[in-house]
C-alpha positions as CSV (number, residue, x, y, z in Angstrom):
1,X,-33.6,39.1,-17.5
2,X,-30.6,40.2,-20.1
3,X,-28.4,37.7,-21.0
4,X,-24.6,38.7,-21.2
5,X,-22.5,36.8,-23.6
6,X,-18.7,36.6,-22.5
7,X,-16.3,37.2,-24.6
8,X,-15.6,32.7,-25.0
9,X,-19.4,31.9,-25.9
10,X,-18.9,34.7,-28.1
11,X,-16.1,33.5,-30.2
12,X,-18.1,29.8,-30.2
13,X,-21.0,31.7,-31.3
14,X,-19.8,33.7,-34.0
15,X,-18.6,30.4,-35.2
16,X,-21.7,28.4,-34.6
17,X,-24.5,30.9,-36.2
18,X,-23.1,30.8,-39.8
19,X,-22.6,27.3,-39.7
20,X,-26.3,26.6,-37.9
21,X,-28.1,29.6,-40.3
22,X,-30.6,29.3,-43.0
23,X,-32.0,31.0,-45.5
24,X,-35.6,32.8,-44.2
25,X,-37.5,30.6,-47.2
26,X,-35.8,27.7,-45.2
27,X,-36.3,29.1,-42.1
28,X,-37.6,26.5,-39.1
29,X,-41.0,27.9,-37.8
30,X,-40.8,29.8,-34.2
31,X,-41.2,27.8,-31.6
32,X,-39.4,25.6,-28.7
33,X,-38.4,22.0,-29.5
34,X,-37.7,19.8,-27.0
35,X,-35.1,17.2,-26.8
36,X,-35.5,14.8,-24.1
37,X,-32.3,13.7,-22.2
38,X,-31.6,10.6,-20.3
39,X,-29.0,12.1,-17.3
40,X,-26.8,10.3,-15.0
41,X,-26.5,12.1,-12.5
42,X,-26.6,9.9,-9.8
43,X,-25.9,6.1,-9.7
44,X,-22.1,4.6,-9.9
45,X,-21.0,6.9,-12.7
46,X,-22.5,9.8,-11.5
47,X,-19.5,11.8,-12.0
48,X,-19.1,11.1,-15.7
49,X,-23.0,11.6,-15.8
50,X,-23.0,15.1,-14.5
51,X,-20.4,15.9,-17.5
52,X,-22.6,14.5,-20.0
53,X,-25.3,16.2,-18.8
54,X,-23.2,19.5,-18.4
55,X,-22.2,19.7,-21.9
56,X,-25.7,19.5,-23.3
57,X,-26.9,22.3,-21.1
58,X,-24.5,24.6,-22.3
59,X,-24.9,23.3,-25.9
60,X,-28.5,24.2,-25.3
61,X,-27.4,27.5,-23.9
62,X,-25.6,28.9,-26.6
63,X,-27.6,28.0,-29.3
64,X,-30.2,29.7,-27.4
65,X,-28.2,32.4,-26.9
66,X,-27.8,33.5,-30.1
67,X,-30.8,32.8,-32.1
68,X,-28.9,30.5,-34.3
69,X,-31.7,28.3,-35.0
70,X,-33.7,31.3,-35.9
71,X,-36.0,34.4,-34.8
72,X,-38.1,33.1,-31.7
73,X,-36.8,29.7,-32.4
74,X,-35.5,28.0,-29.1
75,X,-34.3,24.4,-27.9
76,X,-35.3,23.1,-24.5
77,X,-33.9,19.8,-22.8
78,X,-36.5,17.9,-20.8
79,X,-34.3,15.7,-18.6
80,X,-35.2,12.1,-16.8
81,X,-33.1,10.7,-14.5
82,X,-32.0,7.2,-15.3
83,X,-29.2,6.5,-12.7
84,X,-27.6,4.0,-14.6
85,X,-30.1,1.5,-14.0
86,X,-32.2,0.1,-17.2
87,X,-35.9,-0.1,-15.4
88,X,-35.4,3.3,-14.3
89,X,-33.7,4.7,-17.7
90,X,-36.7,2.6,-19.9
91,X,-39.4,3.9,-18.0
92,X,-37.8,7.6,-18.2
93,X,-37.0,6.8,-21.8
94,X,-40.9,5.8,-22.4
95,X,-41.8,9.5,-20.8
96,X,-40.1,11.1,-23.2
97,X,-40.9,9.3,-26.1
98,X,-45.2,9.4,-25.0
99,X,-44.4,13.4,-25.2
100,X,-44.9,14.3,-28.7
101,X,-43.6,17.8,-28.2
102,X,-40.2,16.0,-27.7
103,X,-38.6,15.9,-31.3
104,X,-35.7,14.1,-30.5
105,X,-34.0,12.3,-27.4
106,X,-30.4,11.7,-26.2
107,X,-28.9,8.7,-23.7
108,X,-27.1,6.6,-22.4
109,X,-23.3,6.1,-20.7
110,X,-24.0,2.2,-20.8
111,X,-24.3,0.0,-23.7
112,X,-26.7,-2.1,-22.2
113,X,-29.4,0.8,-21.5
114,X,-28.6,2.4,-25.0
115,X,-29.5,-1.3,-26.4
116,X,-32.2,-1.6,-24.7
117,X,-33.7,2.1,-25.8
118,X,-32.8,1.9,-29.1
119,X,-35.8,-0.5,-30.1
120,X,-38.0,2.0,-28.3
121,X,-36.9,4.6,-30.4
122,X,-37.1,3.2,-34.0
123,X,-40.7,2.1,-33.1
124,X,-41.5,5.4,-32.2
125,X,-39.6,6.7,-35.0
126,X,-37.8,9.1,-32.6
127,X,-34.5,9.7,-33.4
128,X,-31.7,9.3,-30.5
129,X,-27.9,10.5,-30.1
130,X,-26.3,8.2,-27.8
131,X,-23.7,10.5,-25.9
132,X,-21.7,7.9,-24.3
133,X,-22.2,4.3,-25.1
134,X,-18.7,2.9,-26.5
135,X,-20.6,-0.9,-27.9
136,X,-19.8,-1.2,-32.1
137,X,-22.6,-1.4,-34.0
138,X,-25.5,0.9,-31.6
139,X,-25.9,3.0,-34.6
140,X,-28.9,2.2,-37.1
141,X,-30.0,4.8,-39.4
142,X,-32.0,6.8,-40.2
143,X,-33.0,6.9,-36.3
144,X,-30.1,6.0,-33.9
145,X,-26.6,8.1,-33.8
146,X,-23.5,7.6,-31.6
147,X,-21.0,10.9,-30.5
148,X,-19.1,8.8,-28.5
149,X,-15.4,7.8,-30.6
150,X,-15.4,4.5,-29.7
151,X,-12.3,3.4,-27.5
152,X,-11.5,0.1,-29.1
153,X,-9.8,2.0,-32.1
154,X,-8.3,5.0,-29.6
155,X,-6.9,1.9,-27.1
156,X,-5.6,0.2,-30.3
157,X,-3.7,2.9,-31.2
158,X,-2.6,3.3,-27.5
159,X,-1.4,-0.6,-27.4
160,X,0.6,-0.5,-30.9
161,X,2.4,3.3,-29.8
162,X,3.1,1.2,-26.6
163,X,4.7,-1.9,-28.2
164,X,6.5,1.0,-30.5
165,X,8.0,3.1,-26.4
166,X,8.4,0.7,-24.5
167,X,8.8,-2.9,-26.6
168,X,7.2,-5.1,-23.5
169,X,8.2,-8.9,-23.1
170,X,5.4,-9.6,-20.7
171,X,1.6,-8.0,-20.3
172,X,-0.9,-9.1,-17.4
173,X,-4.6,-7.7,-18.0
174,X,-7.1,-6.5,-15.8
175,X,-10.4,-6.5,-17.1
176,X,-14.1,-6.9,-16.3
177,X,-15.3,-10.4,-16.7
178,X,-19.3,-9.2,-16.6
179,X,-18.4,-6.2,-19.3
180,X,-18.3,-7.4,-22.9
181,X,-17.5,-4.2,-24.5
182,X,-14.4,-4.3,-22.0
183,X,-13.3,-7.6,-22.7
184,X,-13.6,-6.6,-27.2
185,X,-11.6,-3.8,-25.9
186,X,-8.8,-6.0,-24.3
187,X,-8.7,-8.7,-26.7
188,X,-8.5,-6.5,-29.4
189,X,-5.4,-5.0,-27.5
190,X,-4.0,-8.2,-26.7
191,X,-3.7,-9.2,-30.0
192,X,-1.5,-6.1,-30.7
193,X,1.1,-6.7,-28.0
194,X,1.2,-10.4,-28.6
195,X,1.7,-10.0,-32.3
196,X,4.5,-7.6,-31.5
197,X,5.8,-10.4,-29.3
198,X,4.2,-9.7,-25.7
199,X,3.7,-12.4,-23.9
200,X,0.0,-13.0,-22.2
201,X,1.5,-13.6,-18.5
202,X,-1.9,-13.4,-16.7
203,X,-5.6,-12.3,-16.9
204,X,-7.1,-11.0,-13.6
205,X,-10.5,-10.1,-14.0
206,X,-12.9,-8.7,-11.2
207,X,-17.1,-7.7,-11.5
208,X,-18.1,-4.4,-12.8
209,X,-19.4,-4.1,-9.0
210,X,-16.6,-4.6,-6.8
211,X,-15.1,-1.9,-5.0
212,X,-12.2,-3.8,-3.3
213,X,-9.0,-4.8,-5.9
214,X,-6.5,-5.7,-3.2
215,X,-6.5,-9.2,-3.8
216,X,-6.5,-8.5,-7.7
217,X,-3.4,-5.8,-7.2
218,X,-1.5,-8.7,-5.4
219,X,-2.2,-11.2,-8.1
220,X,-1.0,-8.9,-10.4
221,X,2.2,-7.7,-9.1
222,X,2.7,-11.3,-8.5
223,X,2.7,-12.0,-12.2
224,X,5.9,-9.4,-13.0
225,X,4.9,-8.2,-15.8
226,X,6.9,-5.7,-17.9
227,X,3.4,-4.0,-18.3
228,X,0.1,-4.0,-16.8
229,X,-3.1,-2.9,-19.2
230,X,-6.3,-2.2,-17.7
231,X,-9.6,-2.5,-18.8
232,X,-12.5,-1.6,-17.1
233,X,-15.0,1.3,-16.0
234,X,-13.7,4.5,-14.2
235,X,-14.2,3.5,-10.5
236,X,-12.2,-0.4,-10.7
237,X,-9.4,1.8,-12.5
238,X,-8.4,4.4,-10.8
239,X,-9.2,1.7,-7.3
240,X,-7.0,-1.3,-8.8
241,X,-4.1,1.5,-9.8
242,X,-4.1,3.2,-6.5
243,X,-4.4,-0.3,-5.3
244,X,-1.3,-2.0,-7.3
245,X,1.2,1.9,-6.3
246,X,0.0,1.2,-2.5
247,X,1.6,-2.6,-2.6
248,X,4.9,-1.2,-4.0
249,X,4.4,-1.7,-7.8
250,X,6.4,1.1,-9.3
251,X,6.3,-0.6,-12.9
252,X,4.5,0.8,-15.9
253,X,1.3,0.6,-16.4
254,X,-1.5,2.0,-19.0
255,X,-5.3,2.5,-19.4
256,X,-7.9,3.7,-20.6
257,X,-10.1,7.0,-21.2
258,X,-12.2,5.9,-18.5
259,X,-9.9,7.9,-15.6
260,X,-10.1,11.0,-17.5
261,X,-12.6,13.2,-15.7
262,X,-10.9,15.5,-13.3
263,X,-13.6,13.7,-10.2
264,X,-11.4,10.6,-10.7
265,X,-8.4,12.4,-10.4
266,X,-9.1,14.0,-7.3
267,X,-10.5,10.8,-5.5
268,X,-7.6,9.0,-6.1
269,X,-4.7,11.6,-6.5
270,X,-1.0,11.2,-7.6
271,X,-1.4,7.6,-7.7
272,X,-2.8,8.1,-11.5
273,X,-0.2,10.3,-12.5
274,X,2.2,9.1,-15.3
275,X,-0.6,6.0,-16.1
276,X,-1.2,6.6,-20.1
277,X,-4.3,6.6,-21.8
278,X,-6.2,7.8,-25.2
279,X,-8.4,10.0,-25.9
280,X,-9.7,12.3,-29.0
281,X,-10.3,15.1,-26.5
282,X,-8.6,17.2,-23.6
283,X,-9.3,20.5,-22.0
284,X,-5.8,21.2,-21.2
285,X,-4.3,19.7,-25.5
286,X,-7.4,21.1,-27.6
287,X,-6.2,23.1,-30.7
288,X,-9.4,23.6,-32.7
289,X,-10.6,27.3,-32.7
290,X,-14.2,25.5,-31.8
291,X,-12.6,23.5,-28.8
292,X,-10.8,26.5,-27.2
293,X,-13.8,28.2,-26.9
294,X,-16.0,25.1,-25.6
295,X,-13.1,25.1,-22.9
296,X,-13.6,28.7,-21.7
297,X,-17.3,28.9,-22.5
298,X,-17.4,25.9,-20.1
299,X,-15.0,26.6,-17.6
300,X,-16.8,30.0,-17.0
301,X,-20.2,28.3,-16.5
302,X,-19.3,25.2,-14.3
303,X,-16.0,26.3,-12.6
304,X,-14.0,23.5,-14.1
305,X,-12.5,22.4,-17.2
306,X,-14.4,19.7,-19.4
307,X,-13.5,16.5,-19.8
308,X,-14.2,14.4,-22.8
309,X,-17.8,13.2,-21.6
310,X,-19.0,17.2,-21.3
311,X,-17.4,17.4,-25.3
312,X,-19.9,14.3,-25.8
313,X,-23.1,15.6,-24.3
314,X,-22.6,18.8,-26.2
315,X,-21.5,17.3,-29.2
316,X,-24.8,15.8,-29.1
317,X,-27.0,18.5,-28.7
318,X,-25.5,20.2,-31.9
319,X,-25.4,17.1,-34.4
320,X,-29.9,17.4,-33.6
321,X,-29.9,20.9,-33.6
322,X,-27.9,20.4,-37.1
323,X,-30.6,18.7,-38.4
324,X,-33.5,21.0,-36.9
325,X,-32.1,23.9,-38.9
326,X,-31.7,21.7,-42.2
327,X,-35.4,21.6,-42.3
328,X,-37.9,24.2,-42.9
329,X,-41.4,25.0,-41.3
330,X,-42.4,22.5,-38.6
331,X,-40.4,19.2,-38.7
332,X,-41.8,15.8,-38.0
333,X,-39.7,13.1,-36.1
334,X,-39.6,11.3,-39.1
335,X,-38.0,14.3,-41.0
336,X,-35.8,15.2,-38.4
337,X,-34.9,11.6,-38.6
338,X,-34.0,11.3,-42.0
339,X,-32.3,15.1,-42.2
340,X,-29.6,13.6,-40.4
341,X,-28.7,10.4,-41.6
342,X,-27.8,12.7,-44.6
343,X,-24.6,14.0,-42.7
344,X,-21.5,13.0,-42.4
345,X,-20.0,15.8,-40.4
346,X,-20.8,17.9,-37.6
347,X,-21.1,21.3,-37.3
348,X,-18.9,23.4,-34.3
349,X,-16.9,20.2,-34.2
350,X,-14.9,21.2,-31.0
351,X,-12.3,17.5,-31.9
352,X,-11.2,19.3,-35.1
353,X,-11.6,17.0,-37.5
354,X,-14.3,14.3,-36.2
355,X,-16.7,12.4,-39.0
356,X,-19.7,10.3,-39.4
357,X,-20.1,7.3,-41.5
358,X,-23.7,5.4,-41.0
359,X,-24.4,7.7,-37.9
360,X,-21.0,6.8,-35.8
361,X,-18.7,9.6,-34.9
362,X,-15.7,8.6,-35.9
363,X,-12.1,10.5,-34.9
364,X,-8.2,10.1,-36.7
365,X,-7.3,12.1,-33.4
366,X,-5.1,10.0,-30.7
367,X,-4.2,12.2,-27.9
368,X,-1.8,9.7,-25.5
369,X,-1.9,11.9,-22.3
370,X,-1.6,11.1,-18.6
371,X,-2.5,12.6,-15.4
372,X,0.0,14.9,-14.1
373,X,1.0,14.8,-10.2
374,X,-0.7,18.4,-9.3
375,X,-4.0,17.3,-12.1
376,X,-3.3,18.2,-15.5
377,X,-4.3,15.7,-18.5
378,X,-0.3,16.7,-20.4
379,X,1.1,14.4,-23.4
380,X,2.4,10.9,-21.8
381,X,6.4,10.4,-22.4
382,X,8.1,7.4,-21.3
């Protein structure tokens, strides 16, 4: 079977194989290495999952591709299911690690199942990328990395450029009373608005495992807030906002990075539209030369545009293949390990301009964007 390179992985390509190359006396010996993948693909944020999961395949692809990790030289992704659910991911987890042909591994959307594998790992002296977990502090070198940018700074940013727009009196919260990343997230935020003077009006909280907000939306609009900030996971979001636009509410409102996959768009339609949020990455705003391309590159493989969770999962594919092509000859876990805790950048960084300090991604990119009525992340103005 030939395989054709379009004219996008080509440009990513041409970018990634200097940047990946080594010197033949350095050269890794020929081979596959395996990197084993936790996926969420299925389970209650499936639709994020299937990004993640997207965005390492083709990171995997490419590389492939083009022989950037050297003559004969491949990388393979050898993928358990974890659903969202911790038995499940920990046993999957366990798999991979027991496989000593996997050189590295990759998980995780929640902070609890990345918490939970992380001691798993640095017993095993594995090292593992979380792609997705947003909790402070998950990194621990020389064997666990985070990709994701962590929201608390991004929604920070969000809540002082809001204080700066639209100078609110009054703020009710929704939030997740069973989530503690969610409710760091909202205090910190709070503590923005209220130091600018925005009064704390209300705190409605619901369980990361509701699906009805009706009564929530009511008690909300009830409050009369001059703004509503909401705080929790992807499907409670875009529910409690189509929820609060259904009972009349036509009064602003903001969130977070969570309602930024295209899937949660089209579930709940122009009901998100004009609701701002932050993120360090968008399809429709990237101006990197490395970002572009991951757009096409992606769009041509998967029919749609990535979102910032695909950018994560691929993202997190390169920073391991990064340290694979540091090394020369046949790398141990250990090595591999240690090769990257020596970096604090990554290579074909589609952000433009991302960093790592003790193995956490790290990004001075705000982007405050909305959903447009016909589905377009654009820049949020007032």
């Amino acid at each position: 079977m030939t395989l054709r390179l379009t004219k996008p992985l080509l440009r990513l390509t041409a970018a990634l194989v200097p940047l990946l190359g080594a010197t033949a006396a350095s050269a890794l010996d020929a081979g596959t290495y395996k990197i084993g993948f936790i996926a969420d693909r299925t389970g209650v944020v499936a639709f994020a999952g299937v990004s993640y999961a997207r965005g390492a395949e083709l990171a995997v692809e490419q590389i492939n591709a083009t022989g950037a990790m050297g003559k004969d030289t491949k990388l393979e992704i050898v993928e358990r299911e974890g659903g969202s659910d911790a038995a499940k991911s920990i046993q999957g987890y366990n798999q991979l690690v027991a496989d000593r042909n996997v050189i590295a591994t990759s998980c995780c959307i929640f902070s609890g199942i990345a918490g939970a594998l992380k001691p798993i790992a640095i017993a095993n002296k594995v090292p593992l990328v979380f792609y997705g977990a947003t909790m402070p502090g998950l990194p621990t070198l020389p064997y666990a990395y985070n990709v994701t940018g962590l929201p608390g700074p991004q929604e920070v940013a969000l809540s002082k450029h809001l204080v700066e727009v639209l100078k609110p009196k009054t703020v009710a919260y929704f939030v997740l009373s069973d989530n503690d990343a969610f409710q760091a997230r909202f205090k910190a935020s709070q503590a923005v608005f209220e130091a600018a003077g925005g009064k704390t009006v209300g705190v409605v909280t619901a369980l990361g495992a509701d699906t009805d907000f009706t009564a929530q939306a009511t008690q909300v609009i009830a409050l009369k807030p001059d703004l509503i900030m909401v705080y929790v996971t992807q499907i409670p979001a875009s529910s409690f906002i189509a929820a609060v636009r259904q009972r009349g509410w036509t009064g602003r409102m903001a969130t977070n990075e969570a309602v930024s996959p295209i899937a949660v768009f089209k579930k709940i339609g122009p009901a998100l539209a004009g609701v701002p949020f932050s993120v360090n990455f968008s399809a429709d705003l990237t101006e990197s030369e490395a970002g572009k391309a991951f757009v096409k590159s992606y769009k041509q493989k998967f029919g749609s545009d990535p979102d910032v969770y695909a950018g994560q999962g691929f993202t997190a594919i390169q920073l391991i293949a990064q340290g694979l092509k540091s090394l020369p000859g046949k790398p141990t876990r250990e090595q591999l390990a240690e090769a990257m805790a020596k970096f604090d950048t990554i290579q074909n960084d589609i952000y433009g301009g991302v960093t790592l300090i003790n193995g956490q991604v790290e990004s001075k990119k705000n982007l405050f964007v909305n959903w447009s009525p016909d589905g377009k992340i654009v820049p949020w103005k007032p």
